[in-house]
PDB file of N, CA, C and O in Angstrom:
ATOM      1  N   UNK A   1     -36.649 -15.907  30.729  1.00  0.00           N
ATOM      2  CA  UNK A   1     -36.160 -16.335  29.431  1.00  0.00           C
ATOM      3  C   UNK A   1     -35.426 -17.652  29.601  1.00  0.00           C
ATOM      4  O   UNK A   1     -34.630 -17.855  30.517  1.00  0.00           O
ATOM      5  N   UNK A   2     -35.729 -18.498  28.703  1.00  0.00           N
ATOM      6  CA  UNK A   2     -35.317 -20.098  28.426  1.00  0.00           C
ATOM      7  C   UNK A   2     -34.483 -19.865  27.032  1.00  0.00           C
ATOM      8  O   UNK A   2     -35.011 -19.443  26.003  1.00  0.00           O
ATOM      9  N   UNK A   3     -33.062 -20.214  27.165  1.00  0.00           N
ATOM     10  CA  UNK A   3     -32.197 -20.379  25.891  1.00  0.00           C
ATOM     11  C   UNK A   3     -31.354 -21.654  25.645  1.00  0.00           C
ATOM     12  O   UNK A   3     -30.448 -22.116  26.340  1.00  0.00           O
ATOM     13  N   UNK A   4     -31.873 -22.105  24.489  1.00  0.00           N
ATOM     14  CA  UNK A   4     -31.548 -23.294  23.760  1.00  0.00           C
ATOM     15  C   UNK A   4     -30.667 -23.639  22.638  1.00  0.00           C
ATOM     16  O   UNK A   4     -30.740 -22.762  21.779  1.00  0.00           O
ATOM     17  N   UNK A   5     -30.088 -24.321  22.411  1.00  0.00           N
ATOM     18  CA  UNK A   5     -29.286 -24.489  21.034  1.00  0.00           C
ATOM     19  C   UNK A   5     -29.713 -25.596  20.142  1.00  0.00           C
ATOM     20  O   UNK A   5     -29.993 -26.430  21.003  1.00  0.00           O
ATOM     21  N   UNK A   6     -29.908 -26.062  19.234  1.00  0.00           N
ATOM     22  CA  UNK A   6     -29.703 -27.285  18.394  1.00  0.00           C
ATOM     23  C   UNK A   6     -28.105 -27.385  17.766  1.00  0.00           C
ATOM     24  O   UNK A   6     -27.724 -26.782  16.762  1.00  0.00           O
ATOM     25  N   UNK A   7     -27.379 -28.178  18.500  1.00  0.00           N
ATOM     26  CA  UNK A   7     -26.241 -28.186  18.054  1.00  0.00           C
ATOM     27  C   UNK A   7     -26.060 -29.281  16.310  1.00  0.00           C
ATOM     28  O   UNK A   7     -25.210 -29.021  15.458  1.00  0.00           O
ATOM     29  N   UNK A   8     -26.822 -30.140  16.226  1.00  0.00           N
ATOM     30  CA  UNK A   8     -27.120 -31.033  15.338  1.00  0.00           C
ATOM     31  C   UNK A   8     -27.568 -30.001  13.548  1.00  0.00           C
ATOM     32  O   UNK A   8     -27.684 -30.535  12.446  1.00  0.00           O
ATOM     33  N   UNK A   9     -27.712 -28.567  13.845  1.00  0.00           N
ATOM     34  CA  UNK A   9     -28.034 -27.420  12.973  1.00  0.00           C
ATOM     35  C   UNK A   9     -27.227 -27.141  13.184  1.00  0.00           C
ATOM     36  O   UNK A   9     -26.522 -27.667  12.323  1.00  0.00           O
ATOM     37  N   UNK A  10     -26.589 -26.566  13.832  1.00  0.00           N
ATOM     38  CA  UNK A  10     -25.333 -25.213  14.338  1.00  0.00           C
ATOM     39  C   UNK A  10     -24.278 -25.635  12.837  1.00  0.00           C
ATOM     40  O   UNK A  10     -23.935 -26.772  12.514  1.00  0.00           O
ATOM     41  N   UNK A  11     -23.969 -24.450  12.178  1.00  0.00           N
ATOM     42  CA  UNK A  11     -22.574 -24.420  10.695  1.00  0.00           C
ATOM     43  C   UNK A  11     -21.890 -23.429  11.305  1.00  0.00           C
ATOM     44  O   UNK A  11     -21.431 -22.641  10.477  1.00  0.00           O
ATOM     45  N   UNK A  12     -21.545 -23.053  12.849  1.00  0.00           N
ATOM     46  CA  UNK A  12     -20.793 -22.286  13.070  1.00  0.00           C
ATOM     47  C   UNK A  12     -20.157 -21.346  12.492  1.00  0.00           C
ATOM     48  O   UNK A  12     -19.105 -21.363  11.854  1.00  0.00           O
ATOM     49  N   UNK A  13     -20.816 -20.580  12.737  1.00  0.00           N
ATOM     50  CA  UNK A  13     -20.532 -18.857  12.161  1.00  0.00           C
ATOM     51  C   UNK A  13     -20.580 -17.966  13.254  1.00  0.00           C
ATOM     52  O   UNK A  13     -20.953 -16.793  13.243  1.00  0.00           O
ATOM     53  N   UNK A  14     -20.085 -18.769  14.377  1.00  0.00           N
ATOM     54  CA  UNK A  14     -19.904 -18.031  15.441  1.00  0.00           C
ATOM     55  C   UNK A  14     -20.584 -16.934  15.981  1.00  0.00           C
ATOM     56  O   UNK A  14     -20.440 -16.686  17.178  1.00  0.00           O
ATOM     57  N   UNK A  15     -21.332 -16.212  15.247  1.00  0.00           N
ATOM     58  CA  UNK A  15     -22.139 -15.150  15.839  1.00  0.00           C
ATOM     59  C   UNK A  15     -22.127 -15.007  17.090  1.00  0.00           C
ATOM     60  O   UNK A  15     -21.452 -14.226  17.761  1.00  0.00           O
ATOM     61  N   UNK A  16     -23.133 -16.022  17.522  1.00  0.00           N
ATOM     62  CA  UNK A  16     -24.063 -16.002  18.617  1.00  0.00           C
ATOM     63  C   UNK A  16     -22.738 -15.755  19.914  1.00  0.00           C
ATOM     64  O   UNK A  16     -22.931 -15.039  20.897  1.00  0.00           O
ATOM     65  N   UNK A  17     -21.649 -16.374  19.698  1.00  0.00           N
ATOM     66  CA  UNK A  17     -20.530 -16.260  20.959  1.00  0.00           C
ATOM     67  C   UNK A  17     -20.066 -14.926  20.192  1.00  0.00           C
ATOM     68  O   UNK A  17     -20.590 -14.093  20.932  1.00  0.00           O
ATOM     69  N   UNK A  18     -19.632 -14.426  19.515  1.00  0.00           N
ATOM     70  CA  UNK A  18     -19.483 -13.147  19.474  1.00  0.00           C
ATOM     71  C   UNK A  18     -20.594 -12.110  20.323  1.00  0.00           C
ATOM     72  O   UNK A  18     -20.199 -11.319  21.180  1.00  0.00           O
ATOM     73  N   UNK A  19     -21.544 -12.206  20.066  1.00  0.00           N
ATOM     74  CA  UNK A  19     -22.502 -10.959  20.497  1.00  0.00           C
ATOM     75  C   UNK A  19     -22.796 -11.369  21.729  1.00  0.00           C
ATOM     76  O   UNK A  19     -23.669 -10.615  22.160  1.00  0.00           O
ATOM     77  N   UNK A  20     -22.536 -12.116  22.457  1.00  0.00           N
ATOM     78  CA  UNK A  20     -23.009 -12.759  23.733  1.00  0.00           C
ATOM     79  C   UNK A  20     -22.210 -14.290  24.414  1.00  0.00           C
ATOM     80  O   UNK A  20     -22.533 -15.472  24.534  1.00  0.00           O
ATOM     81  N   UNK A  21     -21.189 -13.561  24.696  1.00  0.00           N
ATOM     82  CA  UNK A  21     -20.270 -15.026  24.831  1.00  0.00           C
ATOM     83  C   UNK A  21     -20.678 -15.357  26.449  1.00  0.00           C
ATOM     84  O   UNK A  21     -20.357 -16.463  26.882  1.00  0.00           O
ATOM     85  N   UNK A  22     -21.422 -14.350  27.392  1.00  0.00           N
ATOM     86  CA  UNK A  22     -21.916 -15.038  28.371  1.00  0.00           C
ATOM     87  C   UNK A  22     -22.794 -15.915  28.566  1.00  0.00           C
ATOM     88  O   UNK A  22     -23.051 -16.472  29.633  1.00  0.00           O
ATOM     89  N   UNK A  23     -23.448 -16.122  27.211  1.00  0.00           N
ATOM     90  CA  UNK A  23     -24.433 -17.057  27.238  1.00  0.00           C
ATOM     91  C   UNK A  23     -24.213 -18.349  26.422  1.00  0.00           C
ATOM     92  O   UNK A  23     -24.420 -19.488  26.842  1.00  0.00           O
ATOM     93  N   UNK A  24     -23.698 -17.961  25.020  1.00  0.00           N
ATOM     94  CA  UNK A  24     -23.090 -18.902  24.312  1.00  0.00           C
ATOM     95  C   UNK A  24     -21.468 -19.168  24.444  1.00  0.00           C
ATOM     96  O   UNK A  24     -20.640 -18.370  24.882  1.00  0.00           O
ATOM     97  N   UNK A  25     -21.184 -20.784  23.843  1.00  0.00           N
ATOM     98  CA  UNK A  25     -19.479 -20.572  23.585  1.00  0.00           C
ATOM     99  C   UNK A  25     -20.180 -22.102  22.389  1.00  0.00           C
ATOM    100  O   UNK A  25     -21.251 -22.479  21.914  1.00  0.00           O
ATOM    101  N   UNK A  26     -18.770 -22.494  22.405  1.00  0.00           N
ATOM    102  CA  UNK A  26     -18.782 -23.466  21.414  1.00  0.00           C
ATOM    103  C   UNK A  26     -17.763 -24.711  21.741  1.00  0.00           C
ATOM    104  O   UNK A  26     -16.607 -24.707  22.163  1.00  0.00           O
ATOM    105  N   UNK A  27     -18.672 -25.804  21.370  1.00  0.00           N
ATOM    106  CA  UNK A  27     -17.518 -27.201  22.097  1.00  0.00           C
ATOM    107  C   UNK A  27     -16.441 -27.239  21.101  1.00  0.00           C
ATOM    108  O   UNK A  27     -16.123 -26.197  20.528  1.00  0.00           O
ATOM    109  N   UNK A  28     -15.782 -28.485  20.814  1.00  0.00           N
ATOM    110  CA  UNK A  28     -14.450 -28.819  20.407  1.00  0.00           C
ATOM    111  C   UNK A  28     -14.556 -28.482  19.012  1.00  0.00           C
ATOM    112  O   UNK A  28     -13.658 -27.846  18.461  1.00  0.00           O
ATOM    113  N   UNK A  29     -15.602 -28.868  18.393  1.00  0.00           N
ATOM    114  CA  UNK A  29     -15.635 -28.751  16.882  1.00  0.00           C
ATOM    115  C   UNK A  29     -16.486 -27.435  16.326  1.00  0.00           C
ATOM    116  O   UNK A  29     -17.001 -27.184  15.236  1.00  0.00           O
ATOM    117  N   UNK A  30     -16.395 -26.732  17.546  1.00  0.00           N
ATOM    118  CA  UNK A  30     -16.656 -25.062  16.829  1.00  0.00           C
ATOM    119  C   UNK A  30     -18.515 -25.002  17.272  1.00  0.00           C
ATOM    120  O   UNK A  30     -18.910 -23.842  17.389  1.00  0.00           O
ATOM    121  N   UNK A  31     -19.413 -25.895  17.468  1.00  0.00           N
ATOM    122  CA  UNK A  31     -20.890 -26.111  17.326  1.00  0.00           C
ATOM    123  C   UNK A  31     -21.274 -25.711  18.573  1.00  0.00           C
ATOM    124  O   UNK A  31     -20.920 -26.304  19.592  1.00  0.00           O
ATOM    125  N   UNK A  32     -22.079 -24.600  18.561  1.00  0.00           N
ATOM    126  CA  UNK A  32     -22.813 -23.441  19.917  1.00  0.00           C
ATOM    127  C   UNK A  32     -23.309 -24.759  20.789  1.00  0.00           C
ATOM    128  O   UNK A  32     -23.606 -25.918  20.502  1.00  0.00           O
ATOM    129  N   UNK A  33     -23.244 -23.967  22.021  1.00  0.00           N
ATOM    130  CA  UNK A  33     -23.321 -24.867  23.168  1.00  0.00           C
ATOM    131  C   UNK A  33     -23.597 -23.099  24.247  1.00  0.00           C
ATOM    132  O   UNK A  33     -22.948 -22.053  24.265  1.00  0.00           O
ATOM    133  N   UNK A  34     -25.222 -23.677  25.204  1.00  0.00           N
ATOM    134  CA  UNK A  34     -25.536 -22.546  25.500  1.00  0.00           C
ATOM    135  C   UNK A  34     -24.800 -23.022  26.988  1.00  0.00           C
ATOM    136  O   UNK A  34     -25.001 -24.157  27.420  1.00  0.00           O
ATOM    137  N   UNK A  35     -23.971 -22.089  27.688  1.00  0.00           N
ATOM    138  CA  UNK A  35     -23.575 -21.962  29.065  1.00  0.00           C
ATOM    139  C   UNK A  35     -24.289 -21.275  29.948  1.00  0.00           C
ATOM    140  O   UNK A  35     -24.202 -21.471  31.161  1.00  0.00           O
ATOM    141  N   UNK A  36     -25.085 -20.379  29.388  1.00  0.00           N
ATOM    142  CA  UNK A  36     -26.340 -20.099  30.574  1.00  0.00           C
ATOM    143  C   UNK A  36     -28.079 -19.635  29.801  1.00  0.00           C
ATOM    144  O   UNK A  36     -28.555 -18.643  29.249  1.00  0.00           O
ATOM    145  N   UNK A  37     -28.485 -20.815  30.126  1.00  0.00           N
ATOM    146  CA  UNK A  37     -29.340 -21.000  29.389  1.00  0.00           C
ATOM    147  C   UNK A  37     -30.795 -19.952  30.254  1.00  0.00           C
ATOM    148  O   UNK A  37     -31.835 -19.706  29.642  1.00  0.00           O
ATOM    149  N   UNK A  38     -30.593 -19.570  31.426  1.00  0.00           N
ATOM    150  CA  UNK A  38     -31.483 -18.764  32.439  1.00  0.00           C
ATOM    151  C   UNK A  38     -31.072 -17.163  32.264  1.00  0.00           C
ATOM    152  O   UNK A  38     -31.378 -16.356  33.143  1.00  0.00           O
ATOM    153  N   UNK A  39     -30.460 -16.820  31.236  1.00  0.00           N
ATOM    154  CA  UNK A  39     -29.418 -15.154  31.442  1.00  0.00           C
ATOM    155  C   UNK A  39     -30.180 -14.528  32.220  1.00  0.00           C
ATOM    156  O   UNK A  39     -31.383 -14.743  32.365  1.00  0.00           O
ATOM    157  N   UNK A  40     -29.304 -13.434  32.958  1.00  0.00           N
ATOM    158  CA  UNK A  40     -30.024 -12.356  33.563  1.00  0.00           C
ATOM    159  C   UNK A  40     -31.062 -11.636  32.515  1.00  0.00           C
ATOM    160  O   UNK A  40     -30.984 -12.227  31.438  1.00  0.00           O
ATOM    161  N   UNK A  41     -32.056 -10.505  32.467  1.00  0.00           N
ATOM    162  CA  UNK A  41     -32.535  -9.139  31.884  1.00  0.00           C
ATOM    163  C   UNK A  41     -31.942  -8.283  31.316  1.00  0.00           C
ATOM    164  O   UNK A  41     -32.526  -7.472  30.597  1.00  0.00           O
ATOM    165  N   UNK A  42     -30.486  -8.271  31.536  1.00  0.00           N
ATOM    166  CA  UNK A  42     -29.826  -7.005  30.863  1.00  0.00           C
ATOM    167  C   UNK A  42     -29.491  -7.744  29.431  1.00  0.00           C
ATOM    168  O   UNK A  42     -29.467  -7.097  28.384  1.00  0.00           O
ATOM    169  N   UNK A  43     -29.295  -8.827  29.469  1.00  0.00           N
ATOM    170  CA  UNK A  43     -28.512  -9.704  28.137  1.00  0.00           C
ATOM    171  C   UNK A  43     -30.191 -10.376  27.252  1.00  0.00           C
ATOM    172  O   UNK A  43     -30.197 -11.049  26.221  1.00  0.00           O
ATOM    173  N   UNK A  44     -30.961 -10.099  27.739  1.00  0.00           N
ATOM    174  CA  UNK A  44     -32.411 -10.953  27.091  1.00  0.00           C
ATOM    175  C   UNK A  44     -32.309  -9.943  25.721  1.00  0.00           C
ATOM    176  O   UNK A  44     -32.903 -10.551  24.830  1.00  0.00           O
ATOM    177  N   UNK A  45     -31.914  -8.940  25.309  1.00  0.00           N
ATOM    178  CA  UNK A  45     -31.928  -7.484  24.151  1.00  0.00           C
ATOM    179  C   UNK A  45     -31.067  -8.550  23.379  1.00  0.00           C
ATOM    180  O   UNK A  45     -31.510  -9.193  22.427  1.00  0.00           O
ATOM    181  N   UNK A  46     -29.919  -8.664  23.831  1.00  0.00           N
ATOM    182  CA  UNK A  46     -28.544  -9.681  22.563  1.00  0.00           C
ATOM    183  C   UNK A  46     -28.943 -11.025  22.488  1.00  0.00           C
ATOM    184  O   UNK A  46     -28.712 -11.732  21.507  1.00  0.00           O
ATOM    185  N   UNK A  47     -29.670 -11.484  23.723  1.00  0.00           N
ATOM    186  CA  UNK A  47     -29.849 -12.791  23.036  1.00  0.00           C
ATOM    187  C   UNK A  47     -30.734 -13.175  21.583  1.00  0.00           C
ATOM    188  O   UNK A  47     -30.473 -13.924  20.642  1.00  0.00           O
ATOM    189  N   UNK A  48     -31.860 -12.314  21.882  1.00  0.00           N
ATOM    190  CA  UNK A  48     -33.103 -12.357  21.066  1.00  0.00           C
ATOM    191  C   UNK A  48     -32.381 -11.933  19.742  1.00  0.00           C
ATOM    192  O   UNK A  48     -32.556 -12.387  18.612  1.00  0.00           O
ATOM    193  N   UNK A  49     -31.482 -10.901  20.183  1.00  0.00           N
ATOM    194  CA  UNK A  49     -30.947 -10.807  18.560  1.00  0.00           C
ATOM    195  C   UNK A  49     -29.997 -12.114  17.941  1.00  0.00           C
ATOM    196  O   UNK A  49     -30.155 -12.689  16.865  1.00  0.00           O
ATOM    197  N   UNK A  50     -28.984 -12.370  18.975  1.00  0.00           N
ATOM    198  CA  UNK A  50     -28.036 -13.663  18.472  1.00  0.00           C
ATOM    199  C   UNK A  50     -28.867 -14.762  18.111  1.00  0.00           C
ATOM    200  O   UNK A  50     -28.237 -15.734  17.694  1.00  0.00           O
ATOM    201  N   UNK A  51     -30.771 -14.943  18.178  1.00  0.00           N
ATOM    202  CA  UNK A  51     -30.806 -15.891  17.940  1.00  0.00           C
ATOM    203  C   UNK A  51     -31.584 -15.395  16.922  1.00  0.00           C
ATOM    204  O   UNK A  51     -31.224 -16.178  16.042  1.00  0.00           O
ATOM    205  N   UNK A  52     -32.539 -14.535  16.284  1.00  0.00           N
ATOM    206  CA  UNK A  52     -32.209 -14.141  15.015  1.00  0.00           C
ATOM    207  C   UNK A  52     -32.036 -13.921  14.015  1.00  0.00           C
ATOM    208  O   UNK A  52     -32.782 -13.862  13.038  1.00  0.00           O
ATOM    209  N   UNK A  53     -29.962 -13.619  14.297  1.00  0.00           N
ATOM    210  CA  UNK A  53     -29.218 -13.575  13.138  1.00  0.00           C
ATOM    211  C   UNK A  53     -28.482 -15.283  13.381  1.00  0.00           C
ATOM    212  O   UNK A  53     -27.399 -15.403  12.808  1.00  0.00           O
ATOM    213  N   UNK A  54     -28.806 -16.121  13.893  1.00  0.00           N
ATOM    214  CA  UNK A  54     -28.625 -17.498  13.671  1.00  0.00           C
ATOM    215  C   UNK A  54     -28.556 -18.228  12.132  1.00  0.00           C
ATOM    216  O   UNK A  54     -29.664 -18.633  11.781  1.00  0.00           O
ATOM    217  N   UNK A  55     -27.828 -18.391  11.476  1.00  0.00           N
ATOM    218  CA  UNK A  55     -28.038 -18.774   9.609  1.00  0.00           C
ATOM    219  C   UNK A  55     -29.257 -19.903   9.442  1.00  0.00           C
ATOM    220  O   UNK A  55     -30.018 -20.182   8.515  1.00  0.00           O
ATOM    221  N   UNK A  56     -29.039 -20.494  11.004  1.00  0.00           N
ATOM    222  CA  UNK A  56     -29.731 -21.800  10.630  1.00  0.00           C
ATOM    223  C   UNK A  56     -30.694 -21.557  11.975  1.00  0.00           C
ATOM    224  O   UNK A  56     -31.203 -22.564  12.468  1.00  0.00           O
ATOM    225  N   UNK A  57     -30.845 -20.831  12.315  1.00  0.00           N
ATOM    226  CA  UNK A  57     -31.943 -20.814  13.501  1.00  0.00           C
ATOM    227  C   UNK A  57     -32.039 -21.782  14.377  1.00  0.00           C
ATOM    228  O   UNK A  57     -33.104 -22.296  14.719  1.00  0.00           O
ATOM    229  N   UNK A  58     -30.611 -22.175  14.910  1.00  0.00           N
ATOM    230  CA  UNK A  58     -30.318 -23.058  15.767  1.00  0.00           C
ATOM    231  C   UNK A  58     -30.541 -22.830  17.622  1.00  0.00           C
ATOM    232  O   UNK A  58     -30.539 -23.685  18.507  1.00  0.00           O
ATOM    233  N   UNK A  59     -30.676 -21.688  17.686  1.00  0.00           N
ATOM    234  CA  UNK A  59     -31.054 -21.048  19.353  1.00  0.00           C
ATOM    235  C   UNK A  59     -32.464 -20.606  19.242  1.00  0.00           C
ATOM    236  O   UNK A  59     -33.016 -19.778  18.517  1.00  0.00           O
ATOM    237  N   UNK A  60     -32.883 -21.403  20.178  1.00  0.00           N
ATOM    238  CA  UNK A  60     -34.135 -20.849  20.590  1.00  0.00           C
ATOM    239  C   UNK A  60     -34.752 -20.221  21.862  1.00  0.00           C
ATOM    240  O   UNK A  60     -34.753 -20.838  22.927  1.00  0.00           O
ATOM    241  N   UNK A  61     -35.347 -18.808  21.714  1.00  0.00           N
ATOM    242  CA  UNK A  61     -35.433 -18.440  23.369  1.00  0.00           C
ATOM    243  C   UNK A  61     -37.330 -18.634  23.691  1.00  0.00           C
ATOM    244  O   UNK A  61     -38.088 -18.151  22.849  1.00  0.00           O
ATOM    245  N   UNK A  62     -37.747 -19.138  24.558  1.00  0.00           N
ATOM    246  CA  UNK A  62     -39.002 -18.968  25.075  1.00  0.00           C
ATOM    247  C   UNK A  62     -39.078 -18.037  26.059  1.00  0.00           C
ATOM    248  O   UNK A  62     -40.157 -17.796  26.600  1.00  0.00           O
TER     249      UNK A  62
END
């Protein structure tokens, strides 16, 4: 699994660092920023969901 953000979309609604803050967090002005963009298998179930329930479908996983 490959995980991506479009921060240039991101209206921060935080989700995605809620349900999975090992993968996501957010820079200075609140806008998702992925910190591990390779996750292990156990977290591939929350990611697929954090990306989703994205408002703006700003994470993308391949």
């Amino acid at each position: 699994m490959k995980v991506s953000a479009t921060g240039e979309t991101c209206v921060v609604s935080s989700l995605c660092v809620y349900r999975v803050p090992e993968v996501f967090d957010q820079d200075e002005e609140g806008t998702v920023r992925v910190i591990d963009p390779d996750p292990p298998a156990e977290l591939h179930d929350a990611v697929r969901s954090a990306a989703r329930g994205c408002p703006t479908r700003s994470i993308r996983v391949e």
